[in-house]
N, CA, C and O atoms as CSV, one atom per row, in Angstrom:
chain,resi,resn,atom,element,x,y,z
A,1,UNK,N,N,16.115,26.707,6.945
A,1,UNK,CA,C,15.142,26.009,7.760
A,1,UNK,C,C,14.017,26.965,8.146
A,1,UNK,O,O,14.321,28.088,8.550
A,2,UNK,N,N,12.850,26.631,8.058
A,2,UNK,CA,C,11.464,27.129,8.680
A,2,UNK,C,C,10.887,26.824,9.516
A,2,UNK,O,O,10.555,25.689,9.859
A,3,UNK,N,N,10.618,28.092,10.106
A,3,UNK,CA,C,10.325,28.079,12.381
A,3,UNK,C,C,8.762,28.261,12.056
A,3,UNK,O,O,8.337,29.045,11.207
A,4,UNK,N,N,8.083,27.545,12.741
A,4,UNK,CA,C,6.461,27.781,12.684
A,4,UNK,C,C,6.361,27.585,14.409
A,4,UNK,O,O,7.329,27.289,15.110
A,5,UNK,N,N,5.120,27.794,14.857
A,5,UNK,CA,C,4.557,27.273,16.098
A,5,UNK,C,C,3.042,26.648,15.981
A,5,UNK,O,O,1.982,27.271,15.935
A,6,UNK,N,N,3.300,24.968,15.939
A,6,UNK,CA,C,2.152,24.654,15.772
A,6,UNK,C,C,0.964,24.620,17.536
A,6,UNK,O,O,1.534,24.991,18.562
A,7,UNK,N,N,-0.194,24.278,17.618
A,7,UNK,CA,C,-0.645,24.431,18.667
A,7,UNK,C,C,-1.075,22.939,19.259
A,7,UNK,O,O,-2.142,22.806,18.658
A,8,UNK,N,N,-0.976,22.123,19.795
A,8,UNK,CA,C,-1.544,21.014,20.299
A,8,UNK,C,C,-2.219,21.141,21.796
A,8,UNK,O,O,-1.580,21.400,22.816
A,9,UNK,N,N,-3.368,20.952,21.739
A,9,UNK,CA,C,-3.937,20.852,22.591
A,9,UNK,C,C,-4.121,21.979,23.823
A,9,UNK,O,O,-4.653,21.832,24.923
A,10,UNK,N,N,-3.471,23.181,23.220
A,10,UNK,CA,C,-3.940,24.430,23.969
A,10,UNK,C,C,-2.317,24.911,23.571
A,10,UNK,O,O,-2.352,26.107,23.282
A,11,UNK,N,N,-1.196,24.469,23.486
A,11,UNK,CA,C,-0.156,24.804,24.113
A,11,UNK,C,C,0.371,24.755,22.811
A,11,UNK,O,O,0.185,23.897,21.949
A,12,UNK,N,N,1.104,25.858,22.767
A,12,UNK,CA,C,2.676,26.142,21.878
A,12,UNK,C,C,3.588,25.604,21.591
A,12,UNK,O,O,4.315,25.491,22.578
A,13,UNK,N,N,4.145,25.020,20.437
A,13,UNK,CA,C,4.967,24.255,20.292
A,13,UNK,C,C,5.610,24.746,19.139
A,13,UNK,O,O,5.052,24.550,18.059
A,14,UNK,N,N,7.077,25.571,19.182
A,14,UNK,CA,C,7.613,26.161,18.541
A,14,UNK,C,C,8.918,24.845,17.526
A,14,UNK,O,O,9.835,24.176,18.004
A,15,UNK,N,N,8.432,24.941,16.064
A,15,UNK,CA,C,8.581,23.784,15.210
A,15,UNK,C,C,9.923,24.463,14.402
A,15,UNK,O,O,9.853,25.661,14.129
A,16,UNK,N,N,11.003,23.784,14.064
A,16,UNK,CA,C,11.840,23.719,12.795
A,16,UNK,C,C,11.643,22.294,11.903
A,16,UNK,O,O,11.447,21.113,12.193
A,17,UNK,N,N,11.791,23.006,10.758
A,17,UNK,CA,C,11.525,21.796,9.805
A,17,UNK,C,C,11.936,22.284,8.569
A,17,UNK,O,O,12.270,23.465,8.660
A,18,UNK,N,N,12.057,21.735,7.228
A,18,UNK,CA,C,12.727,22.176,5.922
A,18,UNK,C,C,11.861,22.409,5.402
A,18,UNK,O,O,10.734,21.942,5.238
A,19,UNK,N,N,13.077,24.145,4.757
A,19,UNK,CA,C,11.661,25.032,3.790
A,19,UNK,C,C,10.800,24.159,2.847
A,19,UNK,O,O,11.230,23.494,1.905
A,20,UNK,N,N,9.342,24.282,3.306
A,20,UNK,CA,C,8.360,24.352,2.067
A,20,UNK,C,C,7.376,23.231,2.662
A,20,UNK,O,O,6.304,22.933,2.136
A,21,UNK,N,N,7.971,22.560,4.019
A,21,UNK,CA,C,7.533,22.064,4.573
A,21,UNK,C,C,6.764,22.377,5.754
A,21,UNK,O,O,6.638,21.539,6.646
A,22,UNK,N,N,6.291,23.415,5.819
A,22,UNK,CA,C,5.419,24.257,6.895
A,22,UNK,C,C,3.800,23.565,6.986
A,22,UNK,O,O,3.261,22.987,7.931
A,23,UNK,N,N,3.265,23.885,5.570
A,23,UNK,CA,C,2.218,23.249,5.071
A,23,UNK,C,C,2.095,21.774,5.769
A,23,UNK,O,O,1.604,21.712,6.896
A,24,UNK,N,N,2.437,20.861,5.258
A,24,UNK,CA,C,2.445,19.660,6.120
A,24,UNK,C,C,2.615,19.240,7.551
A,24,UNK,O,O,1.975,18.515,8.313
A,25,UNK,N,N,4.021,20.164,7.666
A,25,UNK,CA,C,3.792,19.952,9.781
A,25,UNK,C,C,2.584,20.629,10.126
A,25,UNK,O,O,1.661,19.824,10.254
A,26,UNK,N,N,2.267,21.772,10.316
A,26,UNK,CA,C,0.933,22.435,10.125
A,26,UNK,C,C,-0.474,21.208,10.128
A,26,UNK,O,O,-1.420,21.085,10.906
A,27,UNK,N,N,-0.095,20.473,8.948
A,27,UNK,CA,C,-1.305,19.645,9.084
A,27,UNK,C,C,-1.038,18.209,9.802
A,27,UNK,O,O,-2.016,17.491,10.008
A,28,UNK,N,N,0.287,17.761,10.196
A,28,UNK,CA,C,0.254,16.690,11.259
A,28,UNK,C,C,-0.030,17.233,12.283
A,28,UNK,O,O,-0.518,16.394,13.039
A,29,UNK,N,N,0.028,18.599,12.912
A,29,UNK,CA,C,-0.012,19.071,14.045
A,29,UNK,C,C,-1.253,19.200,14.406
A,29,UNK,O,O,-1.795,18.867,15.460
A,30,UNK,N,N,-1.763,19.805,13.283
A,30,UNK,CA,C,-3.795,19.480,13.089
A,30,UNK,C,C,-4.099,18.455,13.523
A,30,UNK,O,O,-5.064,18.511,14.286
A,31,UNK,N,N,-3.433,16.946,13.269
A,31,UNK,CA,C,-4.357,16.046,13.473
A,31,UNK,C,C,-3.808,15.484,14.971
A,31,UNK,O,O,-4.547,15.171,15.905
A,32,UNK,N,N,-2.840,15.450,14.972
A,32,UNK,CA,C,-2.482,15.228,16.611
A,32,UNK,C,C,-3.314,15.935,17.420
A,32,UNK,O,O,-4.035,15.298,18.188
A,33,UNK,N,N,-3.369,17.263,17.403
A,33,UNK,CA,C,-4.044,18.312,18.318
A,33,UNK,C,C,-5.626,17.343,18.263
A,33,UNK,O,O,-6.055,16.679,19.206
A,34,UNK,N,N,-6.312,17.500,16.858
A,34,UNK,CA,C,-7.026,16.579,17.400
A,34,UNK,C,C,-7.849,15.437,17.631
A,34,UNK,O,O,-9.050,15.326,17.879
A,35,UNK,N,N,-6.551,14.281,17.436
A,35,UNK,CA,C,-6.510,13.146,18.414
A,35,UNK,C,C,-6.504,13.037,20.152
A,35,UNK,O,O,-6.996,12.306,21.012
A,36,UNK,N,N,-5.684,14.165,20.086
A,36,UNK,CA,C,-5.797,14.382,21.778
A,36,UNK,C,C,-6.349,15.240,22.103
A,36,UNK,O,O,-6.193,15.596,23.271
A,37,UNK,N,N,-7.007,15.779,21.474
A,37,UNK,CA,C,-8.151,16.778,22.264
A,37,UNK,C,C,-9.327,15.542,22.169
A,37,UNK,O,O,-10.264,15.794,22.926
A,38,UNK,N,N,-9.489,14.299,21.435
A,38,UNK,CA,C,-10.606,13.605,21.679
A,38,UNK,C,C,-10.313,12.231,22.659
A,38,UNK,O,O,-11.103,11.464,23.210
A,39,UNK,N,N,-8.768,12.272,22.622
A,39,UNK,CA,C,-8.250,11.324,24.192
A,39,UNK,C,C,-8.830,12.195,25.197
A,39,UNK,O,O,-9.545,11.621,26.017
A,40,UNK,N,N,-8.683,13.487,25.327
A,40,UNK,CA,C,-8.752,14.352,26.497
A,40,UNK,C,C,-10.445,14.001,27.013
A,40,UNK,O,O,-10.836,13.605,28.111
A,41,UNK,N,N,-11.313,14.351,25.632
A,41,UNK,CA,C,-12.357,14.357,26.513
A,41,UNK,C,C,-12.484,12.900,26.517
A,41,UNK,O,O,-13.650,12.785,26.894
A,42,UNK,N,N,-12.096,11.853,26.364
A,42,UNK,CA,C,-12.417,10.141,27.387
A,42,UNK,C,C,-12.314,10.247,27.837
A,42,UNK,O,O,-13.249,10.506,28.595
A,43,UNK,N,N,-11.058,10.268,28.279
A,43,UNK,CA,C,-10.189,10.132,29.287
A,43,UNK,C,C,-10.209,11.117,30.740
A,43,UNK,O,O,-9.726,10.797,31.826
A,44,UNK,N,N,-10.948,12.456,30.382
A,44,UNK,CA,C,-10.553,13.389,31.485
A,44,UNK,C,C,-9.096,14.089,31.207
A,44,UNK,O,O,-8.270,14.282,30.314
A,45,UNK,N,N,-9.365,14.344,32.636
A,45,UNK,CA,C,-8.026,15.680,32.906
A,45,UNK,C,C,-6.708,14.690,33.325
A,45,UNK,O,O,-6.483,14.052,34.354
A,46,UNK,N,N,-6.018,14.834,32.196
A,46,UNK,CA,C,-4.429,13.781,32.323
A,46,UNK,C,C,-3.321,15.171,32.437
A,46,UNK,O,O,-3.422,16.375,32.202
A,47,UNK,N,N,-2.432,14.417,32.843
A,47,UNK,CA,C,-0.940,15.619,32.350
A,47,UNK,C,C,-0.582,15.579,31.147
A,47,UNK,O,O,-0.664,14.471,30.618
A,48,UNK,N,N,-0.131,16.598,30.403
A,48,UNK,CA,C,0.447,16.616,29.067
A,48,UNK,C,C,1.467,15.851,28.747
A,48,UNK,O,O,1.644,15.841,27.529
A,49,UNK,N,N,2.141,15.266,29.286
A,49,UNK,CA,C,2.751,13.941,29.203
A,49,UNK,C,C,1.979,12.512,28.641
A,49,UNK,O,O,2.136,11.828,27.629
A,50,UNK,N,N,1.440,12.458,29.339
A,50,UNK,CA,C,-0.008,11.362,29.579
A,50,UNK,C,C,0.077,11.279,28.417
A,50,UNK,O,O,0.724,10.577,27.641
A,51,UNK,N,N,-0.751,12.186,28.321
A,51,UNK,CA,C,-1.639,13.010,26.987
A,51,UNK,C,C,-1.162,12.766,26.252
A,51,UNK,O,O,-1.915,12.146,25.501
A,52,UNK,N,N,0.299,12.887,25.653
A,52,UNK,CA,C,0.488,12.929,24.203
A,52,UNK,C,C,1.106,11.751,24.117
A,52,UNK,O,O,1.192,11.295,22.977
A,53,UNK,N,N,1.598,11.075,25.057
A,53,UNK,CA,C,2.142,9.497,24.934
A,53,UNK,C,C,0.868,8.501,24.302
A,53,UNK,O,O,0.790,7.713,23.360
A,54,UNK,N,N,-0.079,8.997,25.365
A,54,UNK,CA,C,-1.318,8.102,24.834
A,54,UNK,C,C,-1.715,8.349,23.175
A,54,UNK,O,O,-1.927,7.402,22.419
A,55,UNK,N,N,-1.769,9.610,22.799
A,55,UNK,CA,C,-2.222,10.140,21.552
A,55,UNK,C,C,-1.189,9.137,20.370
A,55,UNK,O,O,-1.593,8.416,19.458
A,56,UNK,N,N,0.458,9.466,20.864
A,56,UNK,CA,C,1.010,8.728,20.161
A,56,UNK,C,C,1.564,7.221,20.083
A,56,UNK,O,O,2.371,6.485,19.514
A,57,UNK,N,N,0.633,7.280,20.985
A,57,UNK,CA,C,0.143,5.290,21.181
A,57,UNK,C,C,-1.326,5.018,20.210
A,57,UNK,O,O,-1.404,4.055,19.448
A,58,UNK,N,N,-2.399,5.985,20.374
A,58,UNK,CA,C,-3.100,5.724,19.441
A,58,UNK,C,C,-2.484,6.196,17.827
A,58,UNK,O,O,-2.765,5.526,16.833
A,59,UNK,N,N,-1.735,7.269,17.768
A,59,UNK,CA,C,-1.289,7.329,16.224
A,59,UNK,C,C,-0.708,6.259,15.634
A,59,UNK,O,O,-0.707,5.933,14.447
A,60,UNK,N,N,-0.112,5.637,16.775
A,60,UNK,CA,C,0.992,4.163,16.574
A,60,UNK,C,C,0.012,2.969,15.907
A,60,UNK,O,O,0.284,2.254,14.942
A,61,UNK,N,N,-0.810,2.974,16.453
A,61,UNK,CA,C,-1.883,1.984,16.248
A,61,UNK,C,C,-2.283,2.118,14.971
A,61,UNK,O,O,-2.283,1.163,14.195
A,62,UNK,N,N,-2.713,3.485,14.592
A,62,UNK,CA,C,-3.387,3.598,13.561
A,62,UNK,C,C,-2.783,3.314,12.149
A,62,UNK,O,O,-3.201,2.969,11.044
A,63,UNK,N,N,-1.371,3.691,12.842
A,63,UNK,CA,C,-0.353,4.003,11.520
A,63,UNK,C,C,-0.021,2.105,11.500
A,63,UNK,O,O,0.211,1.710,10.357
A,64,UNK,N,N,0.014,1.121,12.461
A,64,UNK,CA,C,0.268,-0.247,12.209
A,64,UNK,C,C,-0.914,-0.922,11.448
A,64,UNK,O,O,-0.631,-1.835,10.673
A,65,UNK,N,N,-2.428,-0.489,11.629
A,65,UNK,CA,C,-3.399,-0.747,11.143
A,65,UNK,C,C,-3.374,-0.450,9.697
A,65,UNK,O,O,-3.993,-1.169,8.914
A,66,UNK,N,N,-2.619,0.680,9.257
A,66,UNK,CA,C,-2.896,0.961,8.335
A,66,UNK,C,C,-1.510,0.284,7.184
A,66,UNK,O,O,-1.580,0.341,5.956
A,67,UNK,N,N,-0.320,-0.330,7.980
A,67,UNK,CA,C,0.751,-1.259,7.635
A,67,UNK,C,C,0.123,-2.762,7.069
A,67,UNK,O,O,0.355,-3.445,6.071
A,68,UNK,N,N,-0.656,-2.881,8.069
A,68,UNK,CA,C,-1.565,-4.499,8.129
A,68,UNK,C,C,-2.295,-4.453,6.201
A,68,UNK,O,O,-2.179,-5.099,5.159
A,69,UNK,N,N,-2.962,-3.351,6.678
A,69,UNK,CA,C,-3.698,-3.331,5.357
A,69,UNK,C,C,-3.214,-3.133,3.954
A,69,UNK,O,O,-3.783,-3.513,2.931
A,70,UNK,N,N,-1.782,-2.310,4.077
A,70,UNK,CA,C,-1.292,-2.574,3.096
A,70,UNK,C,C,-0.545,-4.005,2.659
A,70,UNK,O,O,-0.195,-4.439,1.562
A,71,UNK,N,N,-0.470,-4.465,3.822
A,71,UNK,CA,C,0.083,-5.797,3.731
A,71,UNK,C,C,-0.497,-6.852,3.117
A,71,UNK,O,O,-0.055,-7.648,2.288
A,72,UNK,N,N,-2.161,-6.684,3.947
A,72,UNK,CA,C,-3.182,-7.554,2.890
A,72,UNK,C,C,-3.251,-7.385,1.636
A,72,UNK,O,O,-3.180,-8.292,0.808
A,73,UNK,N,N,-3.452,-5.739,1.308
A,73,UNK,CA,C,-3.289,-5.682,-0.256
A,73,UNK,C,C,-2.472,-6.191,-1.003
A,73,UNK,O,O,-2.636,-6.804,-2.058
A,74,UNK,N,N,-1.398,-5.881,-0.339
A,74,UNK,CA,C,-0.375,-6.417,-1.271
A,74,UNK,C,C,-0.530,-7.984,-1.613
A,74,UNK,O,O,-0.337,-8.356,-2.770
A,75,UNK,N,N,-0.793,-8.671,-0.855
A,75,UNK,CA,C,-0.894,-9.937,-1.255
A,75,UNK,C,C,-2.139,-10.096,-1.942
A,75,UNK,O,O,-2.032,-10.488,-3.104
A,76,UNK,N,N,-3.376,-9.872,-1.477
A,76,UNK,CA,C,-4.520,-9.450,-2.558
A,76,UNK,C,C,-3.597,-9.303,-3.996
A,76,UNK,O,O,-3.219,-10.300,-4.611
A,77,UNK,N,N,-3.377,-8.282,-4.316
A,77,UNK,CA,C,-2.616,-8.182,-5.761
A,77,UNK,C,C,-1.793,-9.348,-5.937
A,77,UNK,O,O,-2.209,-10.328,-6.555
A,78,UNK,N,N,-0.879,-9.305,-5.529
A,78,UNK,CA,C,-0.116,-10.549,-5.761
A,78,UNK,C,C,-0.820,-11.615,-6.540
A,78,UNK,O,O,-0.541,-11.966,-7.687
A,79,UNK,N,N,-1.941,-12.170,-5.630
A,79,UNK,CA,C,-2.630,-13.757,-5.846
A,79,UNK,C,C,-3.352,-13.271,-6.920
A,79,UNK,O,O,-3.695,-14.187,-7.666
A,80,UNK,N,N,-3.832,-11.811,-7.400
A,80,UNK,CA,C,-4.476,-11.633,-8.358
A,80,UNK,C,C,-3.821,-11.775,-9.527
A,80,UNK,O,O,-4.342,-12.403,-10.449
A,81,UNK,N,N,-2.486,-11.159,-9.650
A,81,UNK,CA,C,-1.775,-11.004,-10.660
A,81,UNK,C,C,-1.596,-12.689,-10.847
A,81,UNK,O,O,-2.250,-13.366,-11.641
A,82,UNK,N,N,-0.835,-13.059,-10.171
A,82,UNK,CA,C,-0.696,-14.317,-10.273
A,82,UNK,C,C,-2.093,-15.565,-11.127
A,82,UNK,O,O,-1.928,-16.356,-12.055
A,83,UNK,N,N,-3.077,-15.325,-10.501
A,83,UNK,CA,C,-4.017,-15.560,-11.172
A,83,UNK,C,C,-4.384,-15.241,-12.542
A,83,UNK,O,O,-4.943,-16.082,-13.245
A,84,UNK,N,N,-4.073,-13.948,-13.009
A,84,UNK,CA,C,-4.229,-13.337,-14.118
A,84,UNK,C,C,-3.085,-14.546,-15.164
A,84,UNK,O,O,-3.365,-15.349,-16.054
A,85,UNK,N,N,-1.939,-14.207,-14.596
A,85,UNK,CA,C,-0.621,-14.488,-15.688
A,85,UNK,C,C,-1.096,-16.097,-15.690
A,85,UNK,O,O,-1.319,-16.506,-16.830
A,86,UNK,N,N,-1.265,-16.946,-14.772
A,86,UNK,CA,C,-1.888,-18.045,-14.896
A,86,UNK,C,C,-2.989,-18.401,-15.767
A,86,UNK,O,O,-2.876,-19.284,-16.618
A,87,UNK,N,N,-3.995,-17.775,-15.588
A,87,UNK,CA,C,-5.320,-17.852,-16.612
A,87,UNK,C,C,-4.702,-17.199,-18.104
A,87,UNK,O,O,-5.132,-17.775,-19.103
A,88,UNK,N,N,-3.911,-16.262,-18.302
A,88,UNK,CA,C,-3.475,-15.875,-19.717
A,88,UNK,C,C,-2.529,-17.148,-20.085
A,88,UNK,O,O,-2.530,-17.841,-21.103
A,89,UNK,N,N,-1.917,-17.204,-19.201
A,89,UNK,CA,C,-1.029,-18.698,-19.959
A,89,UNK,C,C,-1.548,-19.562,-20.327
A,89,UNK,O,O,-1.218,-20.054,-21.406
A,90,UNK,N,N,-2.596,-20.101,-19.550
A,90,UNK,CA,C,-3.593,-21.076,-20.032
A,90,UNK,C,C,-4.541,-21.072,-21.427
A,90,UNK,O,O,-4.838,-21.890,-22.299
A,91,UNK,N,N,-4.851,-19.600,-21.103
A,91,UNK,CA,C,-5.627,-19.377,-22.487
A,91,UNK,C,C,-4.959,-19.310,-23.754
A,91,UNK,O,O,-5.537,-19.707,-24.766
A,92,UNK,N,N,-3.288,-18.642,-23.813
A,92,UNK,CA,C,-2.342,-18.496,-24.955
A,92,UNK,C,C,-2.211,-19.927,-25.234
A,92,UNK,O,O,-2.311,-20.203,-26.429
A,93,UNK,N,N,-1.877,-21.583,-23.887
A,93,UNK,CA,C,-1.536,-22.531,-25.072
A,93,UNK,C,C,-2.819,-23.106,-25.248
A,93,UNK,O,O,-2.747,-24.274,-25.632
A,94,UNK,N,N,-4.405,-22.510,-25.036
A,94,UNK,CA,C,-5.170,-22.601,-25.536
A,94,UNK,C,C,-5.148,-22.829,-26.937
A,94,UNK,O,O,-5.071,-23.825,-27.656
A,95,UNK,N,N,-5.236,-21.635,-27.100
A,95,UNK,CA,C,-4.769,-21.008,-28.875
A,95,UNK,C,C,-4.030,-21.443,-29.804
A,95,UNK,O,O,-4.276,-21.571,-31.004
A,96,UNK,N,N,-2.929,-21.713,-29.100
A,96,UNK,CA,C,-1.613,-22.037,-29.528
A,96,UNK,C,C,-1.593,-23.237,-29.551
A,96,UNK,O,O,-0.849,-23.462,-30.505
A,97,UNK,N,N,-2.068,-24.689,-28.941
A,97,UNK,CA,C,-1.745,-25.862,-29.280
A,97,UNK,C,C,-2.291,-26.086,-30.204
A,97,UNK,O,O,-1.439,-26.500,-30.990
A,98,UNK,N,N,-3.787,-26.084,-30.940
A,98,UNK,CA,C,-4.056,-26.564,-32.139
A,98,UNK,C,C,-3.544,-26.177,-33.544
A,98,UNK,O,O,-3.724,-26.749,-34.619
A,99,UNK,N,N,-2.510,-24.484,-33.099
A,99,UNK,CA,C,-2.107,-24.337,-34.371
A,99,UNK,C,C,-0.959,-25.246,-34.111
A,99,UNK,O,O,-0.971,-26.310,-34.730
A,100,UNK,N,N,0.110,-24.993,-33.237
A,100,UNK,CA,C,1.264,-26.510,-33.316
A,100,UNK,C,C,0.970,-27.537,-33.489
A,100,UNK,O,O,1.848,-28.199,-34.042
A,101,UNK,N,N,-0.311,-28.271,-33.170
A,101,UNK,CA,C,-1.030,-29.111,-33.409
A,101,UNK,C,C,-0.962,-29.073,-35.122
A,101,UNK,O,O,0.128,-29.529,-35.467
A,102,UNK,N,N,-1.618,-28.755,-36.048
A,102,UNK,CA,C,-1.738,-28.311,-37.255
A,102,UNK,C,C,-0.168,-28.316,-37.538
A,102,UNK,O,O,0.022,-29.427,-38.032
A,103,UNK,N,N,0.620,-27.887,-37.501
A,103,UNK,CA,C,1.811,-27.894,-38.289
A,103,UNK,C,C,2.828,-28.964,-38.080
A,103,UNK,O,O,3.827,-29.167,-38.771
A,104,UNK,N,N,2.418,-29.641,-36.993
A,104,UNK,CA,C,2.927,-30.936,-36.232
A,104,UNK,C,C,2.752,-32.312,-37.513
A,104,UNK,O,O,3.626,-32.995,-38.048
A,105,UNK,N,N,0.817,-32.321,-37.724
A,105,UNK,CA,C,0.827,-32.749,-38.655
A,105,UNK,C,C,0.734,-32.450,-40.392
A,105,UNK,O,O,0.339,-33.207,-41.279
A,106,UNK,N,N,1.221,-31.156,-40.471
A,106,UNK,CA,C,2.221,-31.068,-42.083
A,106,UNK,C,C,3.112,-31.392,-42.042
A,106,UNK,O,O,3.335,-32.014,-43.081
A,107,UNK,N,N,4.411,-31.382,-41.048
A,107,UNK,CA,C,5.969,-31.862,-40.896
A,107,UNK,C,C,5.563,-33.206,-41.341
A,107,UNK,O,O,5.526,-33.517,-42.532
A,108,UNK,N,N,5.179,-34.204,-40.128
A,108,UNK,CA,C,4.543,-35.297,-40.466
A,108,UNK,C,C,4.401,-35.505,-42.052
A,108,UNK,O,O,5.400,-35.874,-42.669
A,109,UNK,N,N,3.425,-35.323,-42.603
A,109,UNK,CA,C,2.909,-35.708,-43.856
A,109,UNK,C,C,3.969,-34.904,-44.813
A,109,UNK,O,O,4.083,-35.742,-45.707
A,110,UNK,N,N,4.755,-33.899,-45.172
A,110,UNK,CA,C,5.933,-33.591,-45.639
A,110,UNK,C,C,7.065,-34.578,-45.730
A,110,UNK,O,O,7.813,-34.841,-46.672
A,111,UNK,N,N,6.984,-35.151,-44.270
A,111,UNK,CA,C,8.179,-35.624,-44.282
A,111,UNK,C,C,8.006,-37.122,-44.734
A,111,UNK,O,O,8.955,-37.729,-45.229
A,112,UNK,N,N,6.689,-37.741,-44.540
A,112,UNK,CA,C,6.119,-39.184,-45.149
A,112,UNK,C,C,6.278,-39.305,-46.541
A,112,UNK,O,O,6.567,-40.354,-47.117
A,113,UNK,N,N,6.008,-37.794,-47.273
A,113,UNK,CA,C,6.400,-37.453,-48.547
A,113,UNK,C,C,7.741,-37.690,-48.998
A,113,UNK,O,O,8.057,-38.133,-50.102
A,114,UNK,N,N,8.380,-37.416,-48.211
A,114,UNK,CA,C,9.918,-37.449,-48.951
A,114,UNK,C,C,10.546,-38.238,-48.591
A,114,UNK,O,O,11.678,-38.459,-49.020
A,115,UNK,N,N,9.779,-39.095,-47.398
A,115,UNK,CA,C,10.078,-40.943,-47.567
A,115,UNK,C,C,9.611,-41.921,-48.554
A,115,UNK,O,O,10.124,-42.953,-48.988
A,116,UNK,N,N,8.272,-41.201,-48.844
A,116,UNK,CA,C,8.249,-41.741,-50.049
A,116,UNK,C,C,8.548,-42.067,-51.346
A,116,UNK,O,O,8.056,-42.958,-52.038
A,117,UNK,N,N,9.814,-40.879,-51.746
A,117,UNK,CA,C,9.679,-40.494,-52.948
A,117,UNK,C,C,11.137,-41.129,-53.335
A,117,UNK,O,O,11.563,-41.041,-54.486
């Protein structure tokens, strides 16, 4: 395990986390620090409590905002794909009925043939 001390908002915060993963806490700690260093200056002088509840009330937000949107996408794609496989199906028995069409009537006339004969 790897010990770092990231800094939020003035103050020390001595981190364990799994090797190789330094790099990344490092950079969530970046962005927390500052999210709440830009709560701090709205807001004024809060307790560090405050402070980081609020911060991770706005991270909360951001991170649901950003749930929402994948959510839309996903259905975006969806109705697209869907659309797609729809319009290709359409267009394949495009194609495809006049040749069944066409061999519909050779069976036909084959087979008038060998009623006839």
């Amino acid at each position: 395990m790897a010990q770092l001390t990231v800094t939020i908002h003035g103050r020390n915060y001595p981190i364990v986390c799994d090797d190789g993963q330094e790099e990344h806490v490092t950079r969530l700690a970046t962005y927390i620090d500052k999210r709440a260093s830009e709560i701090a200056e709205t807001v004024g002088q809060v307790s560090e409590g405050r402070l980081l509840v609020m911060t991770g009330l706005l991270i909360a937000d951001e991170l649901s905002e950003a749930y929402d949107e994948m959510e839309r996408l996903q259905v975006e794609a969806k109705k697209s794909e869907d659309a797609i496989r729809t319009e290709t199906r359409e267009s394949m028995e495009a194609k495809v009925a006049p040749v069944v069409d066409s061999l519909a009537v050779r069976i036909e006339n084959i087979a008038a043939g060998l009623e006839s004969d």
